[in-house]
C-alpha positions in Angstrom: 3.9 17.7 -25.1 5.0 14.3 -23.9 5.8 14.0 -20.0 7.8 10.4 -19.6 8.6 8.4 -16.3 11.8 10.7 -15.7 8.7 13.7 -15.5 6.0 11.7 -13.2 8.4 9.9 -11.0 9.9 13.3 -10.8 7.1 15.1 -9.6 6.1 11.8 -7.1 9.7 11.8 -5.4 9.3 15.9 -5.0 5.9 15.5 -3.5 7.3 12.7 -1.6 10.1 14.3 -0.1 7.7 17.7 0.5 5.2 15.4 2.8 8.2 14.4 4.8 9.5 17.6 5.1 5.4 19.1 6.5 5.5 16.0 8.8 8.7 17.0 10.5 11.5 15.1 9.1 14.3 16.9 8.0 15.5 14.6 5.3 14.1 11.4 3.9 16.3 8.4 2.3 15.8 7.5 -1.2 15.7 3.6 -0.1 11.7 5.4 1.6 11.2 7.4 -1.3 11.6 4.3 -3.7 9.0 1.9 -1.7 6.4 3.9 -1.0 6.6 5.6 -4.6 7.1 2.1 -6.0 10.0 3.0 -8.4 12.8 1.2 -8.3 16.0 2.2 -6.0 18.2 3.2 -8.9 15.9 4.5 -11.2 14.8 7.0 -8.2 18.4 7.6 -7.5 18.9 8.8 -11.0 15.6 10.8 -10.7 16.8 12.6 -7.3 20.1 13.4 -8.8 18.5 15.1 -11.8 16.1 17.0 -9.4 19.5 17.8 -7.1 21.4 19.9 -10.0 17.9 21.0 -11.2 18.2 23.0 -7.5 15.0 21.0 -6.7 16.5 19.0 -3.6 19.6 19.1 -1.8 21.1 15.9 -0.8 23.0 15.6 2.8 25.4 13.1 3.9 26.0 11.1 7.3 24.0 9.0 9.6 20.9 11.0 8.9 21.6 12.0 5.7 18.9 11.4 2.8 17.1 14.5 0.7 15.8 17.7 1.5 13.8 20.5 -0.5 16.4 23.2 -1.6 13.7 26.1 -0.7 10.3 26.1 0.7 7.6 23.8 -1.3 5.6 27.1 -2.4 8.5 28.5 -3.9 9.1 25.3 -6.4 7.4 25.1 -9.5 5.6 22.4 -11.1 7.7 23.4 -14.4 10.9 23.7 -12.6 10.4 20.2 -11.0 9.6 18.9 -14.8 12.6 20.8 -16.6 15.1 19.4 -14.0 13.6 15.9 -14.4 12.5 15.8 -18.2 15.1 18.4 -19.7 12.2 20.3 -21.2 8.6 20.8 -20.5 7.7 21.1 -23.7 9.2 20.1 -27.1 8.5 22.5 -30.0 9.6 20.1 -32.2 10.4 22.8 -35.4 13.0 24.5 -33.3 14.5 21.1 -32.0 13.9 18.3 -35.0 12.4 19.9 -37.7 10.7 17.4 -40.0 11.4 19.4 -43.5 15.0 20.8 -42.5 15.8 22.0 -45.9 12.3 22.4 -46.7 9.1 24.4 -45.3 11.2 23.9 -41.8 13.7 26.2 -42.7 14.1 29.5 -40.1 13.4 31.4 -43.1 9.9 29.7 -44.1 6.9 30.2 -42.1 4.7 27.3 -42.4 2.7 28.6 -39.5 2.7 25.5 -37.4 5.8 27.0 -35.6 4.4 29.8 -34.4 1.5 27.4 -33.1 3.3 25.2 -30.9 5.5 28.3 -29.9 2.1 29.9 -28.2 0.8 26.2 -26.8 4.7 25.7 -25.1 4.1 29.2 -23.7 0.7 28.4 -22.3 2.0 25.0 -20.6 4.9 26.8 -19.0 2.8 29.7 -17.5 0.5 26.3 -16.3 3.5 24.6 -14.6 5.4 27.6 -13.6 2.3 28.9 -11.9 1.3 26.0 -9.9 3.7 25.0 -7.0 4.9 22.1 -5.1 2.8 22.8 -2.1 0.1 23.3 -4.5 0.4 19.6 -6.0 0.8 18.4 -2.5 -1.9 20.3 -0.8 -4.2 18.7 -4.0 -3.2 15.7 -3.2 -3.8 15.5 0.5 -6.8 16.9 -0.3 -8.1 14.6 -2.8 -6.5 11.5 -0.7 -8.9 12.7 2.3 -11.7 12.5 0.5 -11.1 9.3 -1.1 -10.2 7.8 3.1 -13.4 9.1 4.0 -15.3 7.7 1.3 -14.2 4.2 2.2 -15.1 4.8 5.4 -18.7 6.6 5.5 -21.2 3.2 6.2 -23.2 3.0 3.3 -27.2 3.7 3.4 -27.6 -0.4 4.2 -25.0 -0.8 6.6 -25.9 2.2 8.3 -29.4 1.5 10.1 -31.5 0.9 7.4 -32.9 -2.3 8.1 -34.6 -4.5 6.3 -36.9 -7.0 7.6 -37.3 -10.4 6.3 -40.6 -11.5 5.8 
C-alpha cells in the first residue's frame, strides 16, 4: 500500500472543505483551500477535480461559487476520498504488474503471495471504507484541541511556584 500526495492532499482538501461546511459556509474557494493546506493552487485544483468526478465534492459557479461536499461528511468514506484521489487504495500488485508474467505470476499458478495481498487490500478497504469524513475531521479537531490547550496550560514554574533566591 503506497498512499502519494494525490491521497494526502486528497484527504486534507476533503477535511478542509468539511470544516468549512460545520462552520457555516456553504462553499469554500480553492484559492482558501490551497493556503491554508499549503499546496499549491494548481496542484489542489487538479486534486478537487479528481475528488469532483469521484462524487466527493461538487463544484458551483458564480460570485460565490467555490466547493461543497456532494452528501453529508458521515456519509463519505475515507476509502472513497482515497479511490477518487489515488485511483486505488490499494495496489495488489499480481493482479495489476505481475513480476513473473509468464512465470509463477501466471492466473493459473498459485504462488500464494496473491492470495496474501488479496486478504491485506481487503482489510485496508474495510479500514478506509469504515471510517468517515466526519470521523477524520472530528479526530482532528479533537486532537488540535488538545495540542491549543497544551500550549496554553502555565507550566508548574510559571504557574505560582515560586522560587526564592537566596
Amino acid at each position: 500500500m503506497r498512499i502519494t500526495q494525490w491521497g494526502e492532499y486528497g484527504l486534507l482538501c476533503s477535511m478542509h472543505i468539511a470544516q468549512r461546511s460545520d462552520e457555516g459556509e456553504s462553499t469554500v474557494g480553492a484559492a482558501e483551500i490551497a493556503e491554508v493546506q499549503g499546496i499549491a493552487l494548481q496542484y489542489a485544483q487538479q486534486i478537487l477535480q479528481r475528488l469532483r468526478k469521484g462524487d466527493i465534492i461538487d463544484s458551483v459557479r458564480g460570485p460565490h461559487g467555490g466547493y461543497k461536499l456532494s452528501r453529508p461528511a458521515s456519509e463519505i468514506s475515507l476509502g472513497e476520498i482515497l479511490l477518487a484521489a489515488e485511483g486505488s487504495t490499494f495496489e495488489v500488485i499480481c493482479d495489476s504488474k505481475p513480476v513473473d508474467p509468464e512465470g509463477r505470476c501466471r492466473t493459473d499458478h498459485a504462488c500464494g503471495l496473491r492470495d496474501l495481498w488479496r486478504e491485506l487490500a481487503d482489510h485496508v478497504d474495510a479500514f478506509l471504507n469504515g471510517r468517515s469524513l466526519a470521523d477524520l475531521v472530528k479526530d482532528h479537531l479533537q486532537s488540535t484541541a488538545l495540542i491549543q490547550l497544551k500550549h496554553t496550560e502555565p507550566s508548574s514554574l510559571e504557574s505560582g511556584s515560586s522560587i526564592e533566591q537566596q
